[in-house]
C-alpha positions in Angstrom: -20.1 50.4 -23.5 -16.5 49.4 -23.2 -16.9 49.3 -19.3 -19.9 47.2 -19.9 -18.1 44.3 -22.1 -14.9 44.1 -18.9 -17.3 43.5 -16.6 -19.0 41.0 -18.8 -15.6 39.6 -19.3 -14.6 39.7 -15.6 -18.0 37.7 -14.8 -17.3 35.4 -17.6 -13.1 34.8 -16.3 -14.7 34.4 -12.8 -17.3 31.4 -13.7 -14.5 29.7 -16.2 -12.1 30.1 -12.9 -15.0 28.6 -9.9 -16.2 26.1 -12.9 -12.3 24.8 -12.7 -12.5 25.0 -9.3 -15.2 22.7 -8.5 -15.0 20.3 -11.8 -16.0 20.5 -15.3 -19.4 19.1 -15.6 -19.4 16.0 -18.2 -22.7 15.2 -18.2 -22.6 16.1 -22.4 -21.0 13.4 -22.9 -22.1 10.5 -25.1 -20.7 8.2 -22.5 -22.7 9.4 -19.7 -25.8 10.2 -21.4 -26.0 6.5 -22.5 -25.1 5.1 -19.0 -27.5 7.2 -17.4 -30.5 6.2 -20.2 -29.5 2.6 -19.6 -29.6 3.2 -15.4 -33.2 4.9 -16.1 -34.6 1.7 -17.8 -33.5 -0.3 -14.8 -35.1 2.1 -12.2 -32.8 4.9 -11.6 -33.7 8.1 -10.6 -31.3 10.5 -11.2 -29.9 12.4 -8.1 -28.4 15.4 -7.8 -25.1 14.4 -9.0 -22.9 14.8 -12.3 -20.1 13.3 -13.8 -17.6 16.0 -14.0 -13.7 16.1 -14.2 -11.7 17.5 -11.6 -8.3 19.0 -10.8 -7.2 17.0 -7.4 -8.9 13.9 -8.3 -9.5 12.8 -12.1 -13.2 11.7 -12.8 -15.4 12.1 -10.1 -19.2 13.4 -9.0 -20.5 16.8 -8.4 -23.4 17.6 -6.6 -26.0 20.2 -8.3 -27.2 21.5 -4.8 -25.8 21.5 -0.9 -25.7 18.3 1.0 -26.5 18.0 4.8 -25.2 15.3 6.4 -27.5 12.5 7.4 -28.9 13.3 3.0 -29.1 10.5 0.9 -27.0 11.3 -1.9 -27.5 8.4 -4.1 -29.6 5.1 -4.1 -29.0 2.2 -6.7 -31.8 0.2 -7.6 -30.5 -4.0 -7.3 -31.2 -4.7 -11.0 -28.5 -2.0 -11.6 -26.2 -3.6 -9.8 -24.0 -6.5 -11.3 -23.5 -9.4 -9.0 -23.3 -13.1 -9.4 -27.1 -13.7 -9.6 -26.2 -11.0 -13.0 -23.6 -13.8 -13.9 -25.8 -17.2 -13.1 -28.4 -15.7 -15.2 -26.4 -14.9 -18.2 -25.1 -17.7 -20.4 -22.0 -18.8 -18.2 -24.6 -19.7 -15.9 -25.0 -23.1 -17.0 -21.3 -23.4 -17.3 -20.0 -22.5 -14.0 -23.1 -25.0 -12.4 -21.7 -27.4 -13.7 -17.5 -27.1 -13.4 -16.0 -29.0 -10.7 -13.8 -28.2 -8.2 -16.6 -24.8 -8.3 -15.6 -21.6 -9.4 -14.8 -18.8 -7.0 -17.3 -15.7 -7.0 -14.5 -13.6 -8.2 -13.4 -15.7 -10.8 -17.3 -15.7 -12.0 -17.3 -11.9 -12.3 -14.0 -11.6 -13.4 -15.0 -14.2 -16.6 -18.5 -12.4 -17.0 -16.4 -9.0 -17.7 -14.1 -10.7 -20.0 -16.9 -11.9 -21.5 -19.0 -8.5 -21.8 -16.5 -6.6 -22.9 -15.7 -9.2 -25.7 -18.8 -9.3 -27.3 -18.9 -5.5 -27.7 -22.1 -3.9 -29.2 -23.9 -7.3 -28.4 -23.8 -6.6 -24.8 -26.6 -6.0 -22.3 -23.6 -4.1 -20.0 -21.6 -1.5 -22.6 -23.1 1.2 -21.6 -21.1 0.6 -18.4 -18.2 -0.7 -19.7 -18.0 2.1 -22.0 -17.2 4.4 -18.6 -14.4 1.5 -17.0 -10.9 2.7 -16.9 -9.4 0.6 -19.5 -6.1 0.9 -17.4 -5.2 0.3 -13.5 -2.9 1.5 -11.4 -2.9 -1.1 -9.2 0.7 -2.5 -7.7 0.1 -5.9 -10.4 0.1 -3.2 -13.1 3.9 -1.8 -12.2 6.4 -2.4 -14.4 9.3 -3.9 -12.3 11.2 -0.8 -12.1 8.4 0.7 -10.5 7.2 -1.4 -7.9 11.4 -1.8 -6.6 11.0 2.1 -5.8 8.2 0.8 -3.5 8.8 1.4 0.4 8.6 -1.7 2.2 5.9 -3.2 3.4 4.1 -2.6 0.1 7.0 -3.8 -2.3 6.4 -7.0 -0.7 2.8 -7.0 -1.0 2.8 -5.4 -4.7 5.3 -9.0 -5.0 2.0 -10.7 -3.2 -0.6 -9.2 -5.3 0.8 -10.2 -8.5 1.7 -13.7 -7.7 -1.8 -14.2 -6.2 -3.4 -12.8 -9.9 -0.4 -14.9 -12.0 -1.9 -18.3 -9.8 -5.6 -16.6 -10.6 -5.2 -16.6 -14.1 -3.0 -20.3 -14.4 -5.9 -21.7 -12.1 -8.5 -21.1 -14.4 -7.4 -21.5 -17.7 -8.9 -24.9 -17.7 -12.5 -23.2 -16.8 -12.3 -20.5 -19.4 -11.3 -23.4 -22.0 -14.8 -24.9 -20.7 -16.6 -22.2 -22.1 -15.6 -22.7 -25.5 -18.8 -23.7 -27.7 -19.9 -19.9 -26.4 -17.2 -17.7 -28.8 -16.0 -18.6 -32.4 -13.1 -17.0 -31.6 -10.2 -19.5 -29.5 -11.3 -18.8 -25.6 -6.7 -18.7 -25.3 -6.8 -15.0 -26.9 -10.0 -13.7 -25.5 -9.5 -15.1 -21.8 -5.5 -13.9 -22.0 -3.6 -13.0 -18.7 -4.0 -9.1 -19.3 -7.6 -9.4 -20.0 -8.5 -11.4 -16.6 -5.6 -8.5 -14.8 -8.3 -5.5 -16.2 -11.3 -7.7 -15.1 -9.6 -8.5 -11.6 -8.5 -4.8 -11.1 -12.1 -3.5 -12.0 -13.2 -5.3 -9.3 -10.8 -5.3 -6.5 -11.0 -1.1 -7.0 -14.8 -0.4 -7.7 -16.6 -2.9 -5.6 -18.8 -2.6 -3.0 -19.5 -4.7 0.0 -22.9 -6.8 -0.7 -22.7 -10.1 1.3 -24.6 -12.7 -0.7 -25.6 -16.6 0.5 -23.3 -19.6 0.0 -23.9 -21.2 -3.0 -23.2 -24.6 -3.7 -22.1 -23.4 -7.5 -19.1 -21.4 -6.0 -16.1 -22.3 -3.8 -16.3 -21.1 -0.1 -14.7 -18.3 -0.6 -17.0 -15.4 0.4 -19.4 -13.8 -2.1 -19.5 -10.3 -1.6 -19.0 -8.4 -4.4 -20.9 -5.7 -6.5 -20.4 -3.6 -9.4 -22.4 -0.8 -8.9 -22.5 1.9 -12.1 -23.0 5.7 -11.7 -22.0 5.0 -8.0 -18.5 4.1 -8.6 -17.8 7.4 -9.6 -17.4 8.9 -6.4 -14.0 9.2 -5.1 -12.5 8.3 -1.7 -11.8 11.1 0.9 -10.4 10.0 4.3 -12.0 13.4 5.5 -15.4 12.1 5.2 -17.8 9.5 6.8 -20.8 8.0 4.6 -23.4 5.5 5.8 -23.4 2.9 3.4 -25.8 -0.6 2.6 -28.2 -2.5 0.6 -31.4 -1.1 1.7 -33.7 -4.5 1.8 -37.1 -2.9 1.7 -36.0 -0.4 -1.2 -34.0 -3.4 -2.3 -31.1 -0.8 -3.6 -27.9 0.2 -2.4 -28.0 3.7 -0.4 -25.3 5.9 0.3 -26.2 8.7 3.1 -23.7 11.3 4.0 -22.6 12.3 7.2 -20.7 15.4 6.4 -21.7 18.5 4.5 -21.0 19.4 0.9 -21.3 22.4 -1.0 -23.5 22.9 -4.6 -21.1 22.4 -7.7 -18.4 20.5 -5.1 -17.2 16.8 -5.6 -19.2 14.5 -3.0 -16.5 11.8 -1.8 -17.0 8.7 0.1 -14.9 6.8 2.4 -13.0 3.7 1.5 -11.6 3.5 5.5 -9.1 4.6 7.4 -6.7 3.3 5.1 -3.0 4.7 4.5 -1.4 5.2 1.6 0.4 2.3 1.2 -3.2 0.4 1.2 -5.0 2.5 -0.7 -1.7 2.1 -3.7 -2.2 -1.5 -3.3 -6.0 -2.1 -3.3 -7.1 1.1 -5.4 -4.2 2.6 -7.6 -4.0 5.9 -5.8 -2.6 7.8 -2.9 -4.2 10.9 -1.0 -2.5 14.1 -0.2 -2.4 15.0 3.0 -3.8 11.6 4.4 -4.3 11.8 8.5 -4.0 8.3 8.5 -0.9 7.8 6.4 2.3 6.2 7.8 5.7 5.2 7.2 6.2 1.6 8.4 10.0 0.7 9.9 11.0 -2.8 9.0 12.4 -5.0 11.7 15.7 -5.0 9.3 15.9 -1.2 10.3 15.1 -2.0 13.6 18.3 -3.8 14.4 20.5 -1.8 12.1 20.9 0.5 15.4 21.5 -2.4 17.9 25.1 -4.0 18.8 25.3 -7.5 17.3 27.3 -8.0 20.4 24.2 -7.6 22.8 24.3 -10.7 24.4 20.5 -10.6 25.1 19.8 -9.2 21.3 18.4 -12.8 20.5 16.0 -12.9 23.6 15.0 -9.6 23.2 13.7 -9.9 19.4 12.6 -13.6 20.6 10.2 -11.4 23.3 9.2 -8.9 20.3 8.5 -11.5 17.6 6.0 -13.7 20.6 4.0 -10.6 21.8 3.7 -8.9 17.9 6.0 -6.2 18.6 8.0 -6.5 14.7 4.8 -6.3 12.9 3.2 -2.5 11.9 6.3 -0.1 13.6 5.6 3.3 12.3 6.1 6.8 12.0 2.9 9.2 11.8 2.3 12.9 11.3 2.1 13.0 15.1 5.6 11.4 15.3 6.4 7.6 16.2 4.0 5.5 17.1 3.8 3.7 21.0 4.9 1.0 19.1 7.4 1.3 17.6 8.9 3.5 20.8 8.2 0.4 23.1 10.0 -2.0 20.9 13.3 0.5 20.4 12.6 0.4 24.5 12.9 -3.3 25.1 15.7 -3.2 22.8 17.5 -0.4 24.4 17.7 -2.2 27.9 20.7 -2.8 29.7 21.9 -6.2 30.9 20.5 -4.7 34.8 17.2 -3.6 33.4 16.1 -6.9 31.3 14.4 -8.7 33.5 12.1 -5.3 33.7 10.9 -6.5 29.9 7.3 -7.2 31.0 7.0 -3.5 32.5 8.6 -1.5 28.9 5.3 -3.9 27.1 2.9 -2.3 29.7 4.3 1.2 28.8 6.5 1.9 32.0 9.1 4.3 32.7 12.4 1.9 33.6 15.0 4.5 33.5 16.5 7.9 31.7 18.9 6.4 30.6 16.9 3.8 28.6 14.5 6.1 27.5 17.2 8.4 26.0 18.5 5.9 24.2 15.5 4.7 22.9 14.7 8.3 21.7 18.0 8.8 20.2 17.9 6.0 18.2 14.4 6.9 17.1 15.9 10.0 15.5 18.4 8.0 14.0 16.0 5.6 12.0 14.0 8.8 11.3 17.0 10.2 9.5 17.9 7.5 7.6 14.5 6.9 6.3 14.0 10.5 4.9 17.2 10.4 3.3 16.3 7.0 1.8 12.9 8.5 0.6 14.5 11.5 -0.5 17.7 9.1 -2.8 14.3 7.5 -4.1 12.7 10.5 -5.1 15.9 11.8 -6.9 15.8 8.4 -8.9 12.5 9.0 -9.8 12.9 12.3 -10.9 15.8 11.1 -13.3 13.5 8.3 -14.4 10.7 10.3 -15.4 12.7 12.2 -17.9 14.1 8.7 -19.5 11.7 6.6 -19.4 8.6 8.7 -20.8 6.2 5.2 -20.8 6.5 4.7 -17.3 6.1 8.4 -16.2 2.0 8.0 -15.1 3.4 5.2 -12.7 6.3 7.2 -11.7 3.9 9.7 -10.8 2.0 7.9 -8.7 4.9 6.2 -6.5 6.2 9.4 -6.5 3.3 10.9 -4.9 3.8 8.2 -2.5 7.5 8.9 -1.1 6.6 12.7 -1.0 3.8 12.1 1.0 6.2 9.9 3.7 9.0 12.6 3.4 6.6 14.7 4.9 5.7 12.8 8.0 9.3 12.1 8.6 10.3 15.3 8.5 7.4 15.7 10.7 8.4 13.1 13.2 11.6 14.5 13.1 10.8 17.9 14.6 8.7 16.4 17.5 11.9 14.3 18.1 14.0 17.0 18.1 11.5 18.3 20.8 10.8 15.5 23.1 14.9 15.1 22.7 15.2 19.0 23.9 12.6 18.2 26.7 14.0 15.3 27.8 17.9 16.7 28.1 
């Protein structure tokens, strides 16, 4: 009997370990039971895939049986999805007709949100605002402390984002006061600055790509948003490839999968062969062991290693900056990029060897010399970029333990710097090879 009850116990251990493994099914949950009723009535049929919670990745969908690649794994019937036709034909409609200079499309969703999740109970959409993150981790989210332990380009860009939101909101406070005889309460405190950041950040991360026709209602910008529920759920892998588009006979939105998965794993989709530093800014994340992840080298770096007293330093950067050679210098796992090596080239030529400029563009050989040096000082940027990423990650560290608030976002740029120590210390090593080849 005794040996009876271990082995029970064993099997039990084993199924609580493979259930952790692959994700805890949520499918129980009040949440998702209501969102999925409320996807029924509009014509959903539900799939093969659950809400569950999972180690690596947070939230996400598991599949209840094996994938084969060219599957459909989910498709979204169109009245499920929330567009701007959702938006006309809701009670801003009227409003946003009528407002001149027109309204952008994002600014439409953005307001419809706001507007949603305001009214509460009352609304047509909480069952699918019920499952939003009520918090983003986007770049305009940071605290300042954060973002400045941002590698550059993105520190700039987080700078970018949240100026470009700040002009969003000031822009339209004129349009949301329009919309007044709509609430009882003062449009000021419902349409606030952090209630149009949620709004923007729900859908800058969670949209997908549905072109729709110009409309003489909105500005020019392009309309090609959608909010699709259930669907958002899946994750982004940069290991994967999906087929992905409005089906127009089916009239829903299909996702087809071109890779395999596993029953009980998490099915990811692609976002694109974005790195890190993209996928912070646009979606609040970063992926472990990312193939296309790099670690850009500003053009400040660049000329850290170059004598001021060069007297051709000015013509040189003069031939970088016309042909685009400052822009996108990096550092991969597979070491630096032709770039970048091409531009340390033309700047490592000798007062003999400039008029040989055009050839180093084309990717010639103009001497050992110049090559050596070009390498050399390769390593040398190299260097001082992992021991800037690793003076950043000791800060971090430190602020984690004071600053407990802030320790989520810490986390995250964190995860960040870790991620470019290691293709530095990457590049590094094939350095330190080509360098041994080369001598």
């Amino acid at each position: 009997m005794k040996r009876n009850r271990g082995r029970t116990g064993r099997k039990r251990r084993r199924k609580r370990l493979q259930s952790f493994m692959h994700g805890v099914n949520c499918s129980h949950k009040l949440e998702y039971i209501k969102l999925k009723k409320w996807l029924k009535d509009r014509g959903f049929e539900d799939s093969n895939l659950r809400p569950a919670q999972f180690r690596d990745t947070g939230r996400g969908l598991m599949t209840t049986k094996a994938l084969q690649a060219g599957e459909l794994v989910i498709s979204l019937p169109e009245k499920c999805l929330l567009t701007t036709d959702t938006v006309l034909s809701s009670c801003l409609g009227e409003y946003i007709i009528k407002w001149k200079p027109p309204v952008s499309p994002l600014i439409a969703l953005c307001t419809f949100l706001i507007a949603e999740k305001h009214a509460g109970e009352k609304s047509l959409w909480k069952p699918y605002l019920d499952v939003l993150p009520k918090s983003y981790t986007c770049p305009v989210c940071l605290e300042q402390d954060v973002v400045s332990l941002l590698p550059e380009p993105l520190r700039s860009k987080a700078e970018e984002q949240r100026t470009m939101v700040h002009e969003l909101y000031t822009s339209s406070k004129a349009f949301f006061s329009s919309l007044q005889s709509l609430f009882a309460e003062n449009t000021g405190t419902i349409f606030n600055y952090s209630a149009l950041e949620w709004a923007w950040c729900t859908i800058n991360t969670r949209t997908i790509y549905m072109k729709h026709s110009q409309r003489e209602c909105f500005s020019l910008e392009p309309d090609v948003y959608a909010l699709a529920p259930y669907l958002d759920l899946l994750n982004h892998s940069p290991n994967v490839q999906v087929k992905a588009a409005f089906n127009e006979q089916a009239r829903s939105y299909e996702i087809q999968t071109n890779s395999q998965c596993k029953k009980y794993e998490e099915v990811f989709i692609c976002y694109g062969p974005h790195d890190n530093q993209r996928l912070l800014l646009e979606y609040g994340f970063v992926a472990i062991n990312n193939p296309h992840s790099t670690v850009y080298v500003s053009s400040d770096i660049l000329l850290k290693y170059f004598p001021p007293l060069d007297k051709q330093r000015d013509a040189k950067l003069s031939i970088l900056k016309d042909h685009d050679f400052l822009q996108n210098l990096t550092f991969g796992l597979d070491g630096p990029s032709w770039r970048l090596l091409t531009a340390l080239k033309l700047l490592s030529l000798g007062a003999d060897e400039f008029t040989c400029w055009r050839r180093v563009l084309l990717g010639d050989v103009i001497s050992a010399r110049n090559e050596q040096q070009a390498l050399n000082i390769t390593a040398k940027i190299c260097h001082f970029l992992a021991e800037e990423t690793q003076r950043v990650l000791l800060q971090i560290s430190q602020l984690k333990r004071d600053k407990e608030n802030l320790k989520k976002h810490l986390s995250l740029v964190e995860a960040l710097r870790l991620e470019d120590l290691k293709i530095l210390q990457k590049s590094a090593e094939i350095l330190c090879n080509l360098n041994a080849a080369t001598t």
